[in-house]
C-alpha positions, 0 to 999 in steps of 0.5 A: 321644862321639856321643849315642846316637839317640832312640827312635822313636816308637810307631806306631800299629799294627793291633788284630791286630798288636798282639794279635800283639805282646802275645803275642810279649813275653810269652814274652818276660818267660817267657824272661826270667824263665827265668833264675832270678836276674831271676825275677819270680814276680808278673809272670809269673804275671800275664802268664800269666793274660792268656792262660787265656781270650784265647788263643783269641780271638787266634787266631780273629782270626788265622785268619779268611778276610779283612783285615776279618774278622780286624781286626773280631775282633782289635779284639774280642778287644783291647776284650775284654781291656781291659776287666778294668781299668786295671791290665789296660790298662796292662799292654797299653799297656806291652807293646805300647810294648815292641814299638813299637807303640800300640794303635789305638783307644781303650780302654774306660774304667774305673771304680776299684773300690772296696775294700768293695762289695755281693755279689749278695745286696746284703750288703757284703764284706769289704775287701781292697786297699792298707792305710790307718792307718784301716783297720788300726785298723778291723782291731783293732777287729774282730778279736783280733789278739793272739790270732792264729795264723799259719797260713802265711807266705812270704818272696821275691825277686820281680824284683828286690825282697823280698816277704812275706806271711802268713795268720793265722786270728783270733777275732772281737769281734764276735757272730755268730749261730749261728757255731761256738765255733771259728769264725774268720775269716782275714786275708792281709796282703803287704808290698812292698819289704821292708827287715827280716825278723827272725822265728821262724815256727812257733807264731807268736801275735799281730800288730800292724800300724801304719804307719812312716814311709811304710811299715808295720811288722808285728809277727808272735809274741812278736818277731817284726818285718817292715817294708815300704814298702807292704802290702795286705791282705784279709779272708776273713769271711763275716760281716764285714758284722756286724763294727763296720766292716762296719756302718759300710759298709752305712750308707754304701755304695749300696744297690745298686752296681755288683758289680765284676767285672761286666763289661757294656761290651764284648763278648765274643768268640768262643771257637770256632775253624774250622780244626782245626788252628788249634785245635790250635796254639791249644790247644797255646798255651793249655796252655803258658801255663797251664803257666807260670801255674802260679809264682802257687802259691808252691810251685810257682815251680820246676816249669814249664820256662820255658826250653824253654817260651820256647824253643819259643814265642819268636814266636808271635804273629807265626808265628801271624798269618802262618800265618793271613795265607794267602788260602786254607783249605786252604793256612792248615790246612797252615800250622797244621800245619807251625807246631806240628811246628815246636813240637814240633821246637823243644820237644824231649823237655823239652816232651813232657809239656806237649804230651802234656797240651795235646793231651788237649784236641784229641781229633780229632788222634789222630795228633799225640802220634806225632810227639813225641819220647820224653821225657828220663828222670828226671835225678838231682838235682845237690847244691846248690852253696855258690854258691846263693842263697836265693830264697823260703822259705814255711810252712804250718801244715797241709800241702796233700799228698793223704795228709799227717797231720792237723795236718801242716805243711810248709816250703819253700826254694827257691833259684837254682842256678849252671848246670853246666860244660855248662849254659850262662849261665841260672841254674836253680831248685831247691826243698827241702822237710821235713814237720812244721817245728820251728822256721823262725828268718829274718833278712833276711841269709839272701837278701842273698849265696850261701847256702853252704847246710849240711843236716845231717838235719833241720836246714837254715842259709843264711848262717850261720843267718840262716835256720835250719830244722828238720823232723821228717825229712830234707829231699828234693828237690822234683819237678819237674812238667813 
């Protein structure tokens, strides 16, 4: 058998191309995650947040009148972008490897954050980050974790891999000053590669948190176990810096260190656009990927219609340089203006509300919503087949819905959906949701195989009761929201 040839190394390409790039393999991830059984809810979301504020600047380097200016603002828009931080410059080296291509300069360097540091007023914050043995037990002395009160929780399938975390509200040890009697402070704590989920969540009281050969293990309620290979936590107490571990650190950190997301070496880039209708494709793009950034709300990992949004952006990022590769204005306005009939051909009725909300943005095109075509109605949602499979079940112990009862809570189950006859070879996603949980048992088994998902009322199992859920009502569907 003849070996299969070596890939060719990556070629060192221009700022713009790469920027170009960047685009092109995020809708990528967006196309490939749009297939319910590789959704990845943490990559997309972070892909997505990339764009909320370097849409802009992309296209003004693509839209400029000559090579040097487009270079010079791409080469801006790039340092702009890498400067957030090593995770972001990774990310940025990984995708544009993915197209063949290398950054064509160096990036800005990075200093590491540390995990405590100094707010503006010079007191120190509370941690948040990867957990250490030390940390844990500086968590205990701080706080009362016995007396914890689990205020949500959400297990996954992420990429390929189990996820869970949770928040529980605690009492502190420590004396605060004028605080009210029920003042509390609140601790998140997320586990990565999961390998035993055996709960019983609603009313959960008491957590330990200890490490475990090379990974940790939590104990949430009276039995309730979850182990994982890694865990990060934060502390959400404006107070900590009185906490006995908050002491320790003003004792030792830097009286004035440097706040982390100050961001002073690069500059920032321009965030006007010339052409209007290169403002509008912009804004367009901009709104689609906020569309998609939607999936970090647990909640609403189902909502964006990540097929129709790949299927309308696919190749952005080249169509946009190429539209703005024209020599003359007029002739790169007309460009502009034919590659976003050219989205709203491809989108279809399914992206009519994504461009309706985009377009609100771009009030001097009152004549584009005329082009979009009339949206699809209302479709009657299909019943969920045994075939199903358990992506992602979450709680909160007080509900997030304008109008619920006070002291309402609510659960979720979310699931990947074999496609129809005529539905083609993508999975989909589907959610159900109950009001006023219960009782929510879990066991790790419940997203190891088909969900062969049983509702009677109230009362919702997966796989036999290794998850089994019961509301104060019937379980519905949840919206979609394009």
């Amino acid at each position: 058998m003849t070996p299969d040839p070596p890939a060719p190394a990556p070629r060192k390409a221009s700022a713009l191309a790469v920027l170009g790039a960047l685009v092109d393999q995020s809708w990528e991830i967006v196309g490939a995650c749009a297939d319910a059984r590789r959704f990845d809810r943490q990559l997309l979301a972070g892909t997505a947040d990339v764009w909320d504020n370097n849409t802009l600047p992309f296209f003004r380097a693509a839209e400029s009148a000559t090579p040097w200016t487009r270079e010079f603002h791409a080469r801006t828009a790039l340092r702009w972008m890498a400067d957030l931080g090593a995770a972001r410059q990774e990310w940025i080296r990984d995708r544009a490897a993915d197209a063949g291509l290398t950054v064509p300069f160096r990036l800005p360097r990075q200093t590491p954050l540390e995990t405590v540091y100094r707010d503006y007023d010079g007191e120190v914050c509370a941690p948040a980050g990867a957990l250490t043995p030390e940390l844990a037990e500086g968590l205990a002395g701080d706080y009362d974790l016995d007396a914890a009160e689990l205020r949500s929780f959400l297990a996954e399938h992420s990429g390929g891999r189990l996820l869970a975390g949770f928040s529980v509200r605690v009492p502190r040890r420590y004396r605060v000053p004028d605080a009210r009697p029920d003042s509390r402070a609140e601790l998140h704590l997320h586990l990565a590669d999961v390998t035993d989920i055996d709960l019983d969540v609603v009313g959960a009281r008491g957590l330990t948190v200890r490490a475990e050969g090379g990974g940790w293990a939590v104990g949430l309620g009276s039995r309730g176990t979850l182990r994982g290979a890694g865990a990060d936590f934060q502390v959400d107490d404006l107070r900590w810096h009185l906490s006995p571990s908050g002491r320790r650190a003003d004792a030792t950190l830097p009286p004035r260190g440097r706040f982390p997301f100050h961001r002073p070496d690069a500059r920032r880039p321009p965030y006007v656009i010339v052409g209007r209708n290169a403002d509008t494709a912009a804004a367009l793009m901009r709104w689609a990927m906020v569309t998609v950034r939607r999936v970090r709300f647990s909640s609403a990992a189902h909502e964006p219609p990540l097929a129709a949004l790949h299927r309308t952006f696919a190749g952005a990022g080249t169509d946009v340089i190429a539209a703005g590769a024209h020599g003359s204005w007029r002739r790169r306005e007309a460009a502009y203006r034919e590659l976003t009939e050219e989205w709203f051909r491809r989108g279809g009725p399914e992206m009519v509300p994504v461009f309706r909300e985009g377009l609100e943005m771009v009030k001097h095109r009152p004549d584009l919503p005329g082009l979009l075509p009339e949206p699809d109605p209302p479709s009657v949602p299909a019943d969920i087949p045994p075939e199903a499979r358990l992506r992602a079940v979450s709680y909160r112990s007080e509900s997030m819905r304008w109008g619920a009862r006070e002291g309402e809570g609510e659960a979720q189950v979310q699931l990947s959906v074999p496609p129809s006859a005529d539905g083609g070879e993508w999975w989909g996603m589907t959610a159900l949701e109950g009001r006023d949980p219960a009782e929510i048992r879990l066991r790790g088994a419940a997203f190891d195989g088909p969900a062969r998902l049983v509702r009677e009322g109230g009362t919702l199992t997966v796989r036999d009761g290794a998850l089994t859920a019961v509301t104060a009502g019937e379980w519905s569907r949840g919206e979609r929201g394009e």
